[in-house]
C-alpha positions in Angstrom: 72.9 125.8 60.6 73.5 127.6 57.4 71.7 127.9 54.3 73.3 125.6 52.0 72.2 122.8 54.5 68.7 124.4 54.1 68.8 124.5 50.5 70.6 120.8 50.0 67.5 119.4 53.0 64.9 120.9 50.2 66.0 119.4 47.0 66.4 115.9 48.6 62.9 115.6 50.4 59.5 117.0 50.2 57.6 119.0 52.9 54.5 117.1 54.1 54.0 120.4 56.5 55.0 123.6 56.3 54.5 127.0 58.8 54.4 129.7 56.6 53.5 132.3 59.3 56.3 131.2 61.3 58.2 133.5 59.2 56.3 136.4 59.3 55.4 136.5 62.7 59.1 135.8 64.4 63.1 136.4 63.6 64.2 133.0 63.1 67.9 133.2 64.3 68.8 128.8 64.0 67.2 126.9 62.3 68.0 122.7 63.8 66.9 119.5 62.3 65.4 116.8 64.8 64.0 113.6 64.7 60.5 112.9 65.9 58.8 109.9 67.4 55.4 109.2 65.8 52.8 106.1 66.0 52.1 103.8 63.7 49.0 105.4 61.9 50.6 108.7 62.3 53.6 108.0 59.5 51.0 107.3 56.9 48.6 110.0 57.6 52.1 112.1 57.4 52.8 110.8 54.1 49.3 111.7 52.7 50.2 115.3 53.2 47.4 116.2 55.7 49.3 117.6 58.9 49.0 121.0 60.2 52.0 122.5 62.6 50.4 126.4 62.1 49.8 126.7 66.0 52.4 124.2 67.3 55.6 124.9 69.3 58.4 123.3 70.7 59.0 122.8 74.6 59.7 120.9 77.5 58.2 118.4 79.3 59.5 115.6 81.3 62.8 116.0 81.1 62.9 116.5 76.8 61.9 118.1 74.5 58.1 117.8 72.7 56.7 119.4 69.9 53.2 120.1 71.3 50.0 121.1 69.5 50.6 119.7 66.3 47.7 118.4 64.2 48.1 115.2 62.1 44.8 113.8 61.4 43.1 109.9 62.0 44.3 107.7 59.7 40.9 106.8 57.4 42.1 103.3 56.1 42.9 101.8 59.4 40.6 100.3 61.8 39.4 103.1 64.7 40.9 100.7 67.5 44.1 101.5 65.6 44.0 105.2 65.9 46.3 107.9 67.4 45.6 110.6 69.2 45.4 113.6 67.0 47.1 116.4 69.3 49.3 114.2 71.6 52.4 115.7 72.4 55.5 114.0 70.6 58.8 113.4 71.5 61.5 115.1 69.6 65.0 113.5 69.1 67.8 115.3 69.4 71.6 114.7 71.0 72.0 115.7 74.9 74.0 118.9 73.8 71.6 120.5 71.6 68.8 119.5 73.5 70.5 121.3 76.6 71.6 124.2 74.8 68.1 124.8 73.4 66.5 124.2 76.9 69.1 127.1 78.0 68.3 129.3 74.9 64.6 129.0 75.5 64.7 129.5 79.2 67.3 132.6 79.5 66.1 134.7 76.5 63.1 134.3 75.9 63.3 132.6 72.8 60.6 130.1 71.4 60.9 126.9 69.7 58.7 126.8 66.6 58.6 124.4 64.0 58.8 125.1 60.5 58.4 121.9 58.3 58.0 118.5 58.7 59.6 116.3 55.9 60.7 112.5 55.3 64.5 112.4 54.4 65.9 110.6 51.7 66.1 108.1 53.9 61.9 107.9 54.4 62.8 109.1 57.9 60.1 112.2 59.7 62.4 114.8 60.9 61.2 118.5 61.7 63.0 121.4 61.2 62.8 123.6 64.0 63.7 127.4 64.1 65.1 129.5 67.3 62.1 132.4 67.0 62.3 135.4 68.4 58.7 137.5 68.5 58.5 140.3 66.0 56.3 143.3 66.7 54.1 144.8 64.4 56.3 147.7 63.4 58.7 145.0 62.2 56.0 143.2 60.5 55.0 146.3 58.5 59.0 147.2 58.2 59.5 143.4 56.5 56.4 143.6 54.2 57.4 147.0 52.8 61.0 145.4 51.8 59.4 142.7 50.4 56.7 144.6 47.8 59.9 146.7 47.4 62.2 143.8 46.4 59.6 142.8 43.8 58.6 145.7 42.3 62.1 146.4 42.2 62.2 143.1 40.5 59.6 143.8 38.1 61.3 147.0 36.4 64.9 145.4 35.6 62.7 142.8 34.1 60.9 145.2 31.8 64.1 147.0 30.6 
C-alpha cells in the first residue's frame, strides 16, 4: 500500500494495539489492511485498550488465514459463562486474491505475516494492519539504530543554529 493510505488510516482511527518491535526486528516490505472476526466480549475488551499482538503472527490454517497468538484479555464486566478465550486463533478477512497472493508470498520466500496494529475504523469496525516482514539480522539492527541516533542528533544541531 503506500504511505498516504498509512498516514490518512492514522488520523481517522486510534490504535487500540500496536507492535512496536515489529519494526525493529523485520523489513516490512507491504503493509495490508484486513478485517478480523472477533467474539462478542472480545470487541469491548478491544475498545478498552488492553490487547497485546507483541508475539502474534499471521498464518494459515484451515484453508485461511489466522492471526494466531494474539492476547486480548477477559472481559471484567461480563459474566464468566460469557467469556472468550484469550489466545484463540482468529480468522482474518480478506478477498480470495490477497489472501492467495499472501499464502504464495509467505510460502515461496520466506516471508512472515506480522501484525502491526489493531484499530476500529471510522466506521467502529476492528481491522488489523498487517505487514509482509522479512527477518533482519543483527548487523542490520545495529546498521538501523546508528541512522536513527544520527538522524536526530542531526536534528538537534539545525535546531540549535
Amino acid at each position: 500500500m503506500s504511505d498516504k493510505n498509512t498516514s490518512e488510516r492514522a488520523k481517522a482511527q486510534r490504535y487500540v494495539a500496536m507492535n512496536r518491535r515489529a519494526r525493529h526486528d523485520y523489513f516490512i516490505t507491504d503493509t495490508i489492511e484486513a478485517g478480523i472476526v472477533l467474539e462478542g466480549t472480545e470487541v469491548k475488551s478491544l475498545r478498552s485498550g488492553q490487547a497485546s499482538i507483541q508475539e502474534s503472527f499471521a498464518g494459515p490454517k484451515d484453508g485461511g488465514l489466522f492471526l494466531l497468538n494474539a492476547y486480548i484479555p477477559e472481559y471484567k464486566k461480563a459474566g464468566s459463562h460469557l467469556q472468550h478465550e484469550t489466545r484463540r486463533p482468529r480468522r482474518l478477512l480478506l478477498h480470495k486474491r490477497e489472501m492467495n497472493k499472501l499464502m504464495g508470498v509467505v510460502g515461496r520466500e520466506g516471508i512472515t505475516l506480522v501484525p502491526l496494529g489493531i484499530y476500529f475504523n471510522r466506521r467502529g469496525i476492528a481491522k488489523v494492519e498487517i505487514g509482509l516482514a522479512k527477518g533482519k539480522h543483527k548487523a542490520d539492527k545495529r546498521e538501523a539504530i546508528k541512522k536513527r541516533d544520527w538522524e536526530r542528533d542531526k536534528a538537534r544541531i539545525m535546531r540549535s543554529r
